[in-house]
C-alpha positions in Angstrom: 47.1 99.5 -87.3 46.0 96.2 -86.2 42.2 97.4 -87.8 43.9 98.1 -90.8 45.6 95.1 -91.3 42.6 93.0 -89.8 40.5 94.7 -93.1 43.1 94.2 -95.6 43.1 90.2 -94.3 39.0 90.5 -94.9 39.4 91.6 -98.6 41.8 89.6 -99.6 39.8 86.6 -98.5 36.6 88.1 -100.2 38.0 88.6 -102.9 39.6 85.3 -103.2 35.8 83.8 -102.2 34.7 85.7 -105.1 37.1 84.5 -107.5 36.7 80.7 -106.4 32.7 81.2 -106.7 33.3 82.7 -110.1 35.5 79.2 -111.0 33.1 77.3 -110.0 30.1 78.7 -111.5 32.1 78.8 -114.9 33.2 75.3 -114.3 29.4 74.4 -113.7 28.4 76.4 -116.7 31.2 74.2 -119.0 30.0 70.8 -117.5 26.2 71.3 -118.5 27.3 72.2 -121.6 29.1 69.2 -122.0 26.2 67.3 -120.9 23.9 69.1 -123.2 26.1 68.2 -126.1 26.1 64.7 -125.7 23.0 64.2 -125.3 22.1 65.9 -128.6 25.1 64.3 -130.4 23.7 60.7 -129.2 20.2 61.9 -129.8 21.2 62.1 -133.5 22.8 59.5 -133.9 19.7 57.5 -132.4 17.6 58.8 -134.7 19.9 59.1 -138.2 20.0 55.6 -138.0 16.9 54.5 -135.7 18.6 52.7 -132.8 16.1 52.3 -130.8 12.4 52.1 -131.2 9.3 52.2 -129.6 9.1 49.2 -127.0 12.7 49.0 -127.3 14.5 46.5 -124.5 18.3 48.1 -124.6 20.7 46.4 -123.0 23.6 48.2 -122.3 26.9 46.4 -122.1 28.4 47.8 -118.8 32.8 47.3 -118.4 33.2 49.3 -116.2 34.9 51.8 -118.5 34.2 55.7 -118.7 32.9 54.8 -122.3 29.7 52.3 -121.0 28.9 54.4 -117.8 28.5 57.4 -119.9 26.4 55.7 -122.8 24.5 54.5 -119.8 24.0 57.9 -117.8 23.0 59.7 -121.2 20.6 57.1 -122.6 18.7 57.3 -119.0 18.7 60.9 -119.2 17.5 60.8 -123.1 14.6 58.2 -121.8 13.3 60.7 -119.8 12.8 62.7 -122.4 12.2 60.5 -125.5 8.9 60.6 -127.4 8.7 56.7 -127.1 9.0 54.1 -124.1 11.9 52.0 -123.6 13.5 50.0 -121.3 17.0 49.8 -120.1 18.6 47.2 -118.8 22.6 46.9 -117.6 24.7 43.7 -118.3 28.2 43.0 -116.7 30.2 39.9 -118.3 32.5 39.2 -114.7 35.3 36.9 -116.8 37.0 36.2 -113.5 40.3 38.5 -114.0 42.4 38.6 -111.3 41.4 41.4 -109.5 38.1 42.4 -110.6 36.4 44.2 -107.8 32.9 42.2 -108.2 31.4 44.5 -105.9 32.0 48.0 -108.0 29.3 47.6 -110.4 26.4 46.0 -108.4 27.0 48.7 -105.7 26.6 51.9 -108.8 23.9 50.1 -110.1 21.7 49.8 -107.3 22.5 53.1 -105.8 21.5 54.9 -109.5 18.2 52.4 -109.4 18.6 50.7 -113.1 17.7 47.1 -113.5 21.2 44.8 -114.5 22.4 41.6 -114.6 26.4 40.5 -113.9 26.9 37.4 -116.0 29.4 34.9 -114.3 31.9 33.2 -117.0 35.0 32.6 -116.2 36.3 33.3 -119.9 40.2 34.3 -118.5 40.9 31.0 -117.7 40.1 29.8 -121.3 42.4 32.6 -122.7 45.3 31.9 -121.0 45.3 28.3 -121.3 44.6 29.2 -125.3 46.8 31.8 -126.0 50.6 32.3 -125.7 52.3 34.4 -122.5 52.5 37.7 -123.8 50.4 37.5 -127.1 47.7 40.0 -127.2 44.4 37.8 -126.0 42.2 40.9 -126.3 40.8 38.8 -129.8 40.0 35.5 -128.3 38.2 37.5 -125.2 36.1 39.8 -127.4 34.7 36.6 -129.4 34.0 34.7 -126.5 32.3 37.6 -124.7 30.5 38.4 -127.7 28.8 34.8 -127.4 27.6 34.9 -124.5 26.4 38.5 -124.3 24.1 37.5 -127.3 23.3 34.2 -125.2 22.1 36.7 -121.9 20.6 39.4 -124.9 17.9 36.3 -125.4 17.4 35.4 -122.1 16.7 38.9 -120.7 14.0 39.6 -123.9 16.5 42.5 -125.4 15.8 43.7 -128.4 18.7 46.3 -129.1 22.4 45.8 -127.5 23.7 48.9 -126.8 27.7 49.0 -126.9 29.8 52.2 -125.7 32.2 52.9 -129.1 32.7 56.3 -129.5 33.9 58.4 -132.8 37.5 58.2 -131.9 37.0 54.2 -132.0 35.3 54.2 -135.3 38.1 56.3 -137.1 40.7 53.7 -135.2 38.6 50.9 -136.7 38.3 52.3 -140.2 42.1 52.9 -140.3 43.1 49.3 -139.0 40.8 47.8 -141.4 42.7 49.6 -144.5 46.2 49.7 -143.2 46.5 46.1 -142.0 43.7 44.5 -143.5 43.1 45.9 -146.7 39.7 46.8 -146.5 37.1 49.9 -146.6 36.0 48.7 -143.3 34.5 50.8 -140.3 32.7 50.2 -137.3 29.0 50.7 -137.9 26.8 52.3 -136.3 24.1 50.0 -136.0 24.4 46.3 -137.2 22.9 42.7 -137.5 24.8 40.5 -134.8 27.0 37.6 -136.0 24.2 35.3 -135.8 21.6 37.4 -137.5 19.6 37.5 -134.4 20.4 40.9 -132.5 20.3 44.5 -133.6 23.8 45.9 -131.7 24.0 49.9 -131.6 26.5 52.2 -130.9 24.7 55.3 -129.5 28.3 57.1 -129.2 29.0 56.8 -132.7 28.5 61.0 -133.2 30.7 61.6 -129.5 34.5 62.3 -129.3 36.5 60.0 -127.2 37.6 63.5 -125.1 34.0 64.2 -124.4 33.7 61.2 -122.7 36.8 61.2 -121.0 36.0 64.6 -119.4 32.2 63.6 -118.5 33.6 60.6 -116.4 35.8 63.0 -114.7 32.5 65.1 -114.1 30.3 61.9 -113.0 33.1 60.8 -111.1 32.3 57.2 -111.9 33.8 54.0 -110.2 35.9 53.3 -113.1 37.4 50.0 -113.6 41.1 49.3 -115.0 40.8 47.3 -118.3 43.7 45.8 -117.9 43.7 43.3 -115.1 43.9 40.7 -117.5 47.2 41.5 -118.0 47.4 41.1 -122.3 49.4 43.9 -123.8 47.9 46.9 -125.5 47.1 46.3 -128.9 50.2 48.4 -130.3 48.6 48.8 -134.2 45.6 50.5 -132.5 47.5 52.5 -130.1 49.7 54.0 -132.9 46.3 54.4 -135.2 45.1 56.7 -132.1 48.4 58.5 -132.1 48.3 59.4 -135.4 44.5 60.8 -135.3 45.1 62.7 -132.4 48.2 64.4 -134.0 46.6 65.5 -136.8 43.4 66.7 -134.5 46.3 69.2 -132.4 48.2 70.1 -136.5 45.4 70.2 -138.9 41.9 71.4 -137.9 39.1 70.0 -138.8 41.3 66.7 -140.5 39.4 63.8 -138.7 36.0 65.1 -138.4 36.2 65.5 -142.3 37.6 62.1 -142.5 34.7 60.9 -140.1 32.6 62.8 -142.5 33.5 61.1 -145.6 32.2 57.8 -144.0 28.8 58.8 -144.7 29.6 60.2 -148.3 30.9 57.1 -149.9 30.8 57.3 -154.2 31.2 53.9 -154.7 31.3 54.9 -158.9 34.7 56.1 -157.8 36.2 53.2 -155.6 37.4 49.9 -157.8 34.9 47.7 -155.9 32.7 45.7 -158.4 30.2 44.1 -156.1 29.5 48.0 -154.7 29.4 49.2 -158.3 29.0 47.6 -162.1 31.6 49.0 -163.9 31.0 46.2 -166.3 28.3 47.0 -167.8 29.1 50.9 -167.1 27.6 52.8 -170.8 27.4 56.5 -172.1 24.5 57.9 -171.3 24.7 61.5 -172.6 23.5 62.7 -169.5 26.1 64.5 -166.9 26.2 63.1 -163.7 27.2 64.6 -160.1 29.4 62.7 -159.4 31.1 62.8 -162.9 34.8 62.4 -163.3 37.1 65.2 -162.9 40.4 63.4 -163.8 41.0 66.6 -166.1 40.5 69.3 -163.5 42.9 71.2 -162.1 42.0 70.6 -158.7 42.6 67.2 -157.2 39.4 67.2 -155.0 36.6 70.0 -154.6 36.6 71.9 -151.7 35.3 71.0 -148.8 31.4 70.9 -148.3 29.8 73.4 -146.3 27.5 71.1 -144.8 30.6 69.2 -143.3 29.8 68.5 -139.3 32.2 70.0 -137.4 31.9 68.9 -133.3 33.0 72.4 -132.0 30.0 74.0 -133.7 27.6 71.7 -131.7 28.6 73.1 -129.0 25.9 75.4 -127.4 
């Protein structure tokens, strides 16, 4: 009896053995997947809009965040593999928040065997003597940070800054711009800096914001809390992300349509006239593509087939 029961044990844990190698070979299977696709996603996105170059100097603007630590883990993994030679180089702006474990970053960086540089300015101080208690000072900080990291990008010899925004942040952006500003306004993906002397990229700009936040769980990196400073969330941003990711769980393929159409822009059919000279605007007798359909029955034509959809880059 006591065989018999001694063999049933033996099963049972083989089978559960089995069950738990199966997990984690699935599991495996799902992360290098995930790993596959964003390096092809940033890939394109590096080459759609030529981000970097031959001879390229990136620095990569390191927070701490899941969002920077993944830009930087897939850039060094698509350097290994690029056609042309460039360098990469990590920069941390420490802005002396209370709190900030100094040693975090230094420590990853040297034990992963990339080049950086931590910047010391003590920019918190100049915030909250400047702004308010309890006003948002995430505004003030981003202008003052953006100084200086154009002040290191010259002293290091870079020639592209590499920030870490992701799709999700570019849709929030777009959205911010028209519902409180008024504007047609995104968040390109490559652009001349403020004072026309740095190219800054966004390498992300193709990635979901869930794709990142599930290969930082996968890296496991040593992420830093953004807010030790202590400012509020910015609420019209966090209700912009809301709404995106209700419609993402309601109406498929909404936002990547949406993120779509930022590369599809008819500016004949906006009211813009510096994008487009209505003015001036004649018959030609010639039709046109992008003709008006104000008597159609249809509001809008269908949607293209050429749309990119992210769940069929998946591999």
């Amino acid at each position: 009896m006591s065989d018999i029961l001694h063999n049933t044990a033996m099963t049972e844990v083989q089978q559960a053995d089995n069950i738990s190698a199966k997990r984690a070979e699935k599991i495996a299977y799902e992360n290098n997947k995930l790993h596959k696709r964003l390096c092809r996603q940033v890939g394109q996105a590096i080459g759609d809009f030529n981000m970097i170059e031959d001879g390229d100097k990136v620095m990569v603007c390191l927070s701490g965040g899941k969002d920077s630590y993944g830009l930087l883990d897939i850039l060094l993994t698509l350097r290994e593999r690029a056609p042309i030679r460039f360098d990469i180089v990590a920069v941390n702006l420490d802005q002396k928040q209370p709190g900030f474990p100094e040693h975090v970053l230094p420590d990853y960086l040297t034990k992963i065997g990339v080049p950086f540089h931590i910047e010391n300015q003590d920019t918190y101080s100049i915030v909250k003597r400047v702004i308010p208690e309890g006003k948002t000072t995430c505004s003030l900080c981003s202008r003052l940070r953006r100084g200086i990291l154009y002040r290191v990008a010259d002293e290091l010899g870079a020639t592209k800054i590499a920030l870490g925004h992701h799709r999700d942040d570019i849709l929030e952006t777009f959205f911010l711009n028209m519902f409180f500003g008024a504007k047609l306004k995104g968040m390109p993906p490559k652009l001349q800096s403020d004072d026309g002397k740095h190219i800054v990229i966004r390498p992300l700009a193709y990635v979901k914001e869930a794709d990142m936040e599930r290969f930082a769980e996968v890296r496991q990196f040593p992420i830093i809390p953004c807010n030790l400073c202590g400012s509020q969330e910015n609420l019209q941003r966090k209700q912009i992300k809301a709404m995106l990711r209700e419609w993402e769980k309601k109406h498929t393929g909404r936002v990547e349509n949406i993120f779509s159409a930022l590369s599809t822009v008819v500016p004949s059919h906006l009211m813009d006239k510096e994008l487009f000279n209505f003015t001036d605007l004649k018959v030609t007798g010639e039709a046109t593509p992008n003709g008006d359909i104000a008597f159609d029955e249809e509001p809008c034509a269908p949607p293209s087939t050429n749309v990119v959809r992210f769940g069929d880059l998946d591999d």
